[in-house]
C-alpha positions as CSV (number, residue, x, y, z in Angstrom):
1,X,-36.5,93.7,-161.7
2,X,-37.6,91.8,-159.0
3,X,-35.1,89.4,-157.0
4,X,-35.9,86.0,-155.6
5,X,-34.8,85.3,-152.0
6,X,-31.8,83.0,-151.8
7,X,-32.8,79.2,-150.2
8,X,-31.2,78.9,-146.7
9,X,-28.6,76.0,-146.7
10,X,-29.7,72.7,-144.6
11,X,-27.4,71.8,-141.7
12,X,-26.7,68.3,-141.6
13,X,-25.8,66.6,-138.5
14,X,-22.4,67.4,-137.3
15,X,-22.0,70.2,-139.6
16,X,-20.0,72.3,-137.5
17,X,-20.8,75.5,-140.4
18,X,-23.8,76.0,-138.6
19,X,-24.1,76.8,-134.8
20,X,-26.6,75.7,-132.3
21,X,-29.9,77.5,-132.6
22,X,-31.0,79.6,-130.1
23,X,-33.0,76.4,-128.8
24,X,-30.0,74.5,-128.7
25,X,-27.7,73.7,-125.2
26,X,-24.3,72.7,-125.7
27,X,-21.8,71.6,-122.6
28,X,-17.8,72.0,-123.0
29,X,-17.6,68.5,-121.0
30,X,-19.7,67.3,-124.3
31,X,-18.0,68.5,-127.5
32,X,-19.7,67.9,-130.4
33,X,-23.1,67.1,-128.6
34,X,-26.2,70.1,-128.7
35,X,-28.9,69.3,-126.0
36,X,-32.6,70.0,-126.7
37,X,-33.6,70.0,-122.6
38,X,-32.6,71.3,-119.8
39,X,-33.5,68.4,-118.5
40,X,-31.2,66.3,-121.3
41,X,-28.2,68.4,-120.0
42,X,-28.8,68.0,-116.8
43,X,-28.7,63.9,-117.4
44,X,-25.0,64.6,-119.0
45,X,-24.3,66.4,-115.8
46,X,-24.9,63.3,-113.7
47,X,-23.0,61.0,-116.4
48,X,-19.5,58.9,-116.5
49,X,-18.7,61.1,-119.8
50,X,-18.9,64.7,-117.8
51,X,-17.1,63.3,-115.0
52,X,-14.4,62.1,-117.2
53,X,-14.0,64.6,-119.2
54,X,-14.1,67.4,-115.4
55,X,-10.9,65.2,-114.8
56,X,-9.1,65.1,-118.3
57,X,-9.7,69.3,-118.3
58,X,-7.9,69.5,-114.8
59,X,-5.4,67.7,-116.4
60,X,-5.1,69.8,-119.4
61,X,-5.9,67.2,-121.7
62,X,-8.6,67.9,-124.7
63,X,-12.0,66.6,-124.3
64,X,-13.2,63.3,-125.5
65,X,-16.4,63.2,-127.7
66,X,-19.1,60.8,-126.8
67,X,-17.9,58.2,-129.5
68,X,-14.8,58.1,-127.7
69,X,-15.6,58.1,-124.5
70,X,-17.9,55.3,-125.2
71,X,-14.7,53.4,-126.9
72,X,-12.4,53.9,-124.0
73,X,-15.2,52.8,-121.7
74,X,-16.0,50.2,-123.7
75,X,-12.0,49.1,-124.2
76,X,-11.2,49.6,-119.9
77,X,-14.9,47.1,-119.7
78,X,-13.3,44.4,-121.2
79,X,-9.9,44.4,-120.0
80,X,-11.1,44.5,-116.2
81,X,-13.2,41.4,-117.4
82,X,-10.4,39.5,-119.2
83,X,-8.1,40.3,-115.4
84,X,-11.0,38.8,-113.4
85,X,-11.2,35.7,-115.5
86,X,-7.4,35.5,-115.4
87,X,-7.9,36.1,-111.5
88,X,-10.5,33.3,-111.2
89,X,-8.7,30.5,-113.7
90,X,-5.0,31.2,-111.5
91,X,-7.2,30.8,-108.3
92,X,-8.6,27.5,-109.2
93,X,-5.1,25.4,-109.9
């Protein structure tokens, strides 16, 4: 009796079941994230998100994922904008 070989499951993105291939690069400053380049990783070297989370590991505080990071950015952005506008309209009375 002859047996069939069993298909090889297809990981889907984020599927944290299957790790990075031997192609893959992964940072712990990135979580989540699997470069393709060296180049690519070198970019997140060089980035606000490595930076930030260098400073939130020193401070023993987990890493952010680049969802988050983008959120908080996203969150500190507008809220320096909304204090400049406040700053401008008390400025002009």
């Amino acid at each position: 009796m002859m047996s069939l070989p069993l298909p090889t499951p297809t990981p889907s993105p984020g599927d944290t079941a299957f790790p990075p291939g031997p192609s893959t690069l992964t940072s712990t400053t990135a979580p989540g994230k699997n470069f393709t380049s060296r180049s690519e990783l070198q970019q997140h070297y060089k980035s606000d998100w490595h930076r930030y989370n260098l400073k939130r590991r020193e401070a023993g505080l987990p890493m952010l994922n680049e969802r988050d990071f983008t959120a908080r950015l996203e969150a500190a952005v507008a809220l320096r904008k909304e204090r400049e506008g406040r700053e401008e309209r008390s400025g002009l009375d």
